[in-house]
VOMAR-824653 format. One record per residue (C-alpha): x, y, z; residue number from 1. Coordinates in steps of 0.5 Angstrom, whole numbers, plus 2048, in hexadecimal, padded with zeros to 3 digits. Example, Ala and Ser with C-alpha at 12.3 -4.5 7.8 and 13.67 -1.06 7.14 Angstrom:
2
@x = 819&y = 7F7&z = 810&num = 1 .
@x = 81B&y = 7FE&z = 80E&num = 2 .
***
This chain:
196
@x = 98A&y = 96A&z = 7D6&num = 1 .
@x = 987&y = 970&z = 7D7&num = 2 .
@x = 982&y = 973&z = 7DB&num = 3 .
@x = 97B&y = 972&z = 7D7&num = 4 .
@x = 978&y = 97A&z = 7D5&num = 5 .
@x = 973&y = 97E&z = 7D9&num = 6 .
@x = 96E&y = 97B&z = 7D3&num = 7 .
@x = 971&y = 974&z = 7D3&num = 8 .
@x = 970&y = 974&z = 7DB&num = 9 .
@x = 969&y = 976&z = 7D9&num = 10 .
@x = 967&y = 971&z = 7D6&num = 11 .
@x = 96B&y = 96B&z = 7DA&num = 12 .
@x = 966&y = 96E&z = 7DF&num = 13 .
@x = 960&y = 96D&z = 7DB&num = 14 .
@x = 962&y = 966&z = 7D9&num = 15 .
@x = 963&y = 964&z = 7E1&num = 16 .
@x = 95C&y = 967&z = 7E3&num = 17 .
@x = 959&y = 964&z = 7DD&num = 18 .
@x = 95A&y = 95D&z = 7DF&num = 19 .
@x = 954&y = 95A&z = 7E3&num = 20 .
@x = 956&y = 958&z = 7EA&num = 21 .
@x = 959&y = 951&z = 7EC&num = 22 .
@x = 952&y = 94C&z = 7EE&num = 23 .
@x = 952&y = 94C&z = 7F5&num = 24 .
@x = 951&y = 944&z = 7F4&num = 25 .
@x = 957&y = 944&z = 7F1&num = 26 .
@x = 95B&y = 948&z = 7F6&num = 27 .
@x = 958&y = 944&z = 7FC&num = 28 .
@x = 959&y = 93E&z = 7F9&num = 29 .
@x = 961&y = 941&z = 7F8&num = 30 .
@x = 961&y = 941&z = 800&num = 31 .
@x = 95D&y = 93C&z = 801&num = 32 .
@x = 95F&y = 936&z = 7FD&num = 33 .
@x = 957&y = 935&z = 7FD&num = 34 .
@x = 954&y = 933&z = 7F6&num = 35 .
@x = 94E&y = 937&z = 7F7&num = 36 .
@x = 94B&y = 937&z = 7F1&num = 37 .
@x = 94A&y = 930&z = 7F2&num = 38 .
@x = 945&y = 930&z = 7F7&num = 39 .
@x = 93E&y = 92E&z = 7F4&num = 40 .
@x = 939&y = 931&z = 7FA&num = 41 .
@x = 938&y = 92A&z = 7FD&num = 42 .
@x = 938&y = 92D&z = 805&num = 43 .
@x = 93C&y = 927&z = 808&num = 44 .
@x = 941&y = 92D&z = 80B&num = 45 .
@x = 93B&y = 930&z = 80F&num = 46 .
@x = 938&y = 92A&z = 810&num = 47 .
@x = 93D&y = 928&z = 814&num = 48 .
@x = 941&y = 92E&z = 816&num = 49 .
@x = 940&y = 92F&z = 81F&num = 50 .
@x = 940&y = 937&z = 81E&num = 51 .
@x = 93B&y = 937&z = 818&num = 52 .
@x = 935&y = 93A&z = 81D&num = 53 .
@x = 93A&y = 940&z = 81E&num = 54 .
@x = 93C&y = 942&z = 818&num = 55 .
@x = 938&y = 948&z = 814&num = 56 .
@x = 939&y = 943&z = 80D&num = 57 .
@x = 93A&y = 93B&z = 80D&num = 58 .
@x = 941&y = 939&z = 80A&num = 59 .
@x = 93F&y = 937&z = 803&num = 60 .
@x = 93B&y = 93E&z = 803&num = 61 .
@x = 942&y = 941&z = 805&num = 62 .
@x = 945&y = 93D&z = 7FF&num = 63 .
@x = 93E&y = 940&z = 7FA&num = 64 .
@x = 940&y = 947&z = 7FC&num = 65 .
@x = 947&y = 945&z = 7F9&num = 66 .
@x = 946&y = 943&z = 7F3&num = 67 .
@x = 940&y = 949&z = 7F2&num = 68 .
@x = 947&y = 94D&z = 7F4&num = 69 .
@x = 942&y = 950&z = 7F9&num = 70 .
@x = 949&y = 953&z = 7FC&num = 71 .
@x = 946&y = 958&z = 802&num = 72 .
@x = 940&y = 953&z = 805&num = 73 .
@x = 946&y = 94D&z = 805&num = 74 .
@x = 94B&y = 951&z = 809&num = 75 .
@x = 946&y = 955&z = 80D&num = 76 .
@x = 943&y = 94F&z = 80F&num = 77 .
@x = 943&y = 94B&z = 816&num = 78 .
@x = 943&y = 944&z = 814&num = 79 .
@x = 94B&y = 944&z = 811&num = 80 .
@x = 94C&y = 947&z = 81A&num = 81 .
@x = 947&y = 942&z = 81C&num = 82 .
@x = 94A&y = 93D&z = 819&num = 83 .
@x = 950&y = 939&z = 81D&num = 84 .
@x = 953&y = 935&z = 819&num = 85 .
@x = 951&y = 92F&z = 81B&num = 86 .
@x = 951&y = 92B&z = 814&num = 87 .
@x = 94A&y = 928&z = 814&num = 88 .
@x = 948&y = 92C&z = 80E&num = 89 .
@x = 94E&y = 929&z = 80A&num = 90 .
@x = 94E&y = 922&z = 80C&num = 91 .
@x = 947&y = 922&z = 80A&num = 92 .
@x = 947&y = 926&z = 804&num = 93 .
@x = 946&y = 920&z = 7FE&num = 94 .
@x = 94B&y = 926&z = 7F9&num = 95 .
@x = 950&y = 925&z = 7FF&num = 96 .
@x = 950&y = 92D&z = 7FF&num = 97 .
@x = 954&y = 92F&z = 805&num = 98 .
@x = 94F&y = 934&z = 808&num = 99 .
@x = 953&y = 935&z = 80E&num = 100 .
@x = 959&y = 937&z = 80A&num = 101 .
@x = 954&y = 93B&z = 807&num = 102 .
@x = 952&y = 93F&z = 80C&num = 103 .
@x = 959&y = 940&z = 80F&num = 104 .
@x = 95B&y = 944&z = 809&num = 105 .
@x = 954&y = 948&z = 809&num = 106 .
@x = 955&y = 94A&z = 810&num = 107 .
@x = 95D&y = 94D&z = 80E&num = 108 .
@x = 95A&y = 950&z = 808&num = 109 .
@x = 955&y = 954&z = 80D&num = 110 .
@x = 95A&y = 956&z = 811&num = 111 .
@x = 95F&y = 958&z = 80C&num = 112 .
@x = 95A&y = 95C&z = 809&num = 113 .
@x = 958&y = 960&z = 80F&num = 114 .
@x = 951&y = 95D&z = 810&num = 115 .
@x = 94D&y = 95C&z = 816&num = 116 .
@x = 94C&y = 957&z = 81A&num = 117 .
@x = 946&y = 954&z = 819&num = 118 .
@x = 945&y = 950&z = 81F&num = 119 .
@x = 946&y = 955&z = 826&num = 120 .
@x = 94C&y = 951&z = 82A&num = 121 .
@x = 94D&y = 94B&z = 826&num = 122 .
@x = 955&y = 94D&z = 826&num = 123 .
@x = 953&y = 94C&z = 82D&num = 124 .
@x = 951&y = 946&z = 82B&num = 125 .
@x = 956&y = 943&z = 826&num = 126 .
@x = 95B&y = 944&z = 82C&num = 127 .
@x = 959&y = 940&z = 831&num = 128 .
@x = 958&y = 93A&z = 82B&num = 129 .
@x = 95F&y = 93B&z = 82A&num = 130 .
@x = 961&y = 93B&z = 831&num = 131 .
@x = 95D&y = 934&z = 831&num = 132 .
@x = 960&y = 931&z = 82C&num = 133 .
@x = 967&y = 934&z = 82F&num = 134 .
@x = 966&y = 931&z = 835&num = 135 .
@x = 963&y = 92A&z = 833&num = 136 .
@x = 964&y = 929&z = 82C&num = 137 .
@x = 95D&y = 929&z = 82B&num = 138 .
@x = 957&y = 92D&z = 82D&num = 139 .
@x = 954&y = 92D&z = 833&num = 140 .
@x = 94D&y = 930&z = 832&num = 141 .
@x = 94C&y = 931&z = 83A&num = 142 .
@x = 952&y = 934&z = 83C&num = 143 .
@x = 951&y = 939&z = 834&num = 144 .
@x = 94A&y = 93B&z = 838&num = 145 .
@x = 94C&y = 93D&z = 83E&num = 146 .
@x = 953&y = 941&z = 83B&num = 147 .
@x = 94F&y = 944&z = 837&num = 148 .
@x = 949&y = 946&z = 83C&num = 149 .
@x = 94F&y = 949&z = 840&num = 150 .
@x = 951&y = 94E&z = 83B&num = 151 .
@x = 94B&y = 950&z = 838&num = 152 .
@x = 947&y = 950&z = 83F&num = 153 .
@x = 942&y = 94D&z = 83D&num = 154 .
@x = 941&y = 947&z = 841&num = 155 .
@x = 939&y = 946&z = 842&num = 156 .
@x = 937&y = 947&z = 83A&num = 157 .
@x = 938&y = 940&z = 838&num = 158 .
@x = 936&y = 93C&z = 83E&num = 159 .
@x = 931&y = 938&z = 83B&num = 160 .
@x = 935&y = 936&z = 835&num = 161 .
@x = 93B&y = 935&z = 839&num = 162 .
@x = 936&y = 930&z = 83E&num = 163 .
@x = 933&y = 92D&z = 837&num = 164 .
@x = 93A&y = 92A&z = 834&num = 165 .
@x = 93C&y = 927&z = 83C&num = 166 .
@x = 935&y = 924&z = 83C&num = 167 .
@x = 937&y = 921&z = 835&num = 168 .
@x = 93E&y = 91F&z = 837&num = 169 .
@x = 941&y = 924&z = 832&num = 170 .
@x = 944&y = 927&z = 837&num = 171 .
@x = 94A&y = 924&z = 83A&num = 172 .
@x = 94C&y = 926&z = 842&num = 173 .
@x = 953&y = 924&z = 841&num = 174 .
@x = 957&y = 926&z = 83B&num = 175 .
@x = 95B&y = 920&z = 837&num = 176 .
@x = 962&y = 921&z = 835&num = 177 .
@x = 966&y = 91F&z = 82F&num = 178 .
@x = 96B&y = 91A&z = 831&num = 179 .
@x = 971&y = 91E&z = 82D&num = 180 .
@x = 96E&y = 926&z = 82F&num = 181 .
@x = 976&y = 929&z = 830&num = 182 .
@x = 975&y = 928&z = 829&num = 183 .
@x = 96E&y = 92C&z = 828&num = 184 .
@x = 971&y = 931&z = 82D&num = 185 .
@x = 977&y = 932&z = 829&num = 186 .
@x = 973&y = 934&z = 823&num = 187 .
@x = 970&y = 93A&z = 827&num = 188 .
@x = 977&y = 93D&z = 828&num = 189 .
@x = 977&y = 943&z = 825&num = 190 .
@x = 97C&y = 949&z = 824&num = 191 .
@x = 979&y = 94E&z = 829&num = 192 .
@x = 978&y = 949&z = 82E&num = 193 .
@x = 97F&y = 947&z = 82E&num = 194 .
@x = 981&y = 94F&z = 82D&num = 195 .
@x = 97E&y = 950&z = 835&num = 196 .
***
């Protein structure tokens, strides 16, 4: 088959700008297995969501900006970084939309397209998180607290929450540990890790 001449390519290019751009919903639902257009704005996400009082937009707000396919604000917003995965918006969700996965994937987008970081030292945060999870097989917030206090330098800013979850018993001094954590652990193995 030949090469297609300057005009034929002419109009082949015109044909591909003239195609609307995929939905964001539909993209993010591609990486996310979440079936976000089944969300009808009942709130139970934000309702039970641990972070929601940090979040520039509760979750099912998030999901809004989605289906409105608000690209810039949904990416640029602080809630897909506050969020830490923790699954409550998903196990309470009623349409079973998994926000979580959701969220993950809007984070990779942001990343990937070069978009700044809505929350100052929250990669700071998340790895500290991970390190938890690496370490116990489940999150300790205590120990989340105190590494990320160290990193950011920031160790007297939240006192009065940090006093408020112990007062509460929200706060575990001592982490528990999953039986089986070799096997979490091994999950953490990455290949710059074993490159060292």
């Amino acid at each position: 088959m030949s090469a297609p001449s300057p005009q034929q390519a002419a109009t082949l290019e015109v044909i591909e700008t003239a195609r609307p751009p995929r939905p964001l919903i539909e993209e993010v639902k591609e990486r996310s297995g979440a079936e976000i257009s089944r969300c009808y704005q009942c709130r139970a996400c934000g309702n039970g969501c641990p972070f929601v009082t940090a979040m520039d937009y509760t979750p099912n707000q998030v999901v809004r900006l989605l289906q409105f396919g608000m690209r810039e604000e949904v990416l640029k917003c602080k809630t897909i970084w506050v969020c830490v995965g923790c699954h409550t918006c998903s196990s309470q969700c009623p349409m079973g939309i998994d926000i979580a996965a959701m969220m993950d994937a809007l984070r990779l987008m942001a990343v990937e397209e070069g978009v700044a970081i809505g929350k100052p030292n929250i990669i700071d945060f998340h790895e500290e998180v991970l390190k938890s999870l690496e370490k116990n097989g489940r999150a300790h917030k205590l120990s989340i607290m105190l590494g990320y206090k160290r990193q950011t330098g920031g160790w007297f800013k939240d006192v009065d929450v940090g006093l408020k979850m112990l007062a509460k018993r929200k706060l575990e001094l001592f982490p528990s540990r999953v039986k089986a954590v070799g096997e979490i652990t091994d999950l953490f193995k990455c290949y710059w890790r074993e490159s060292k």
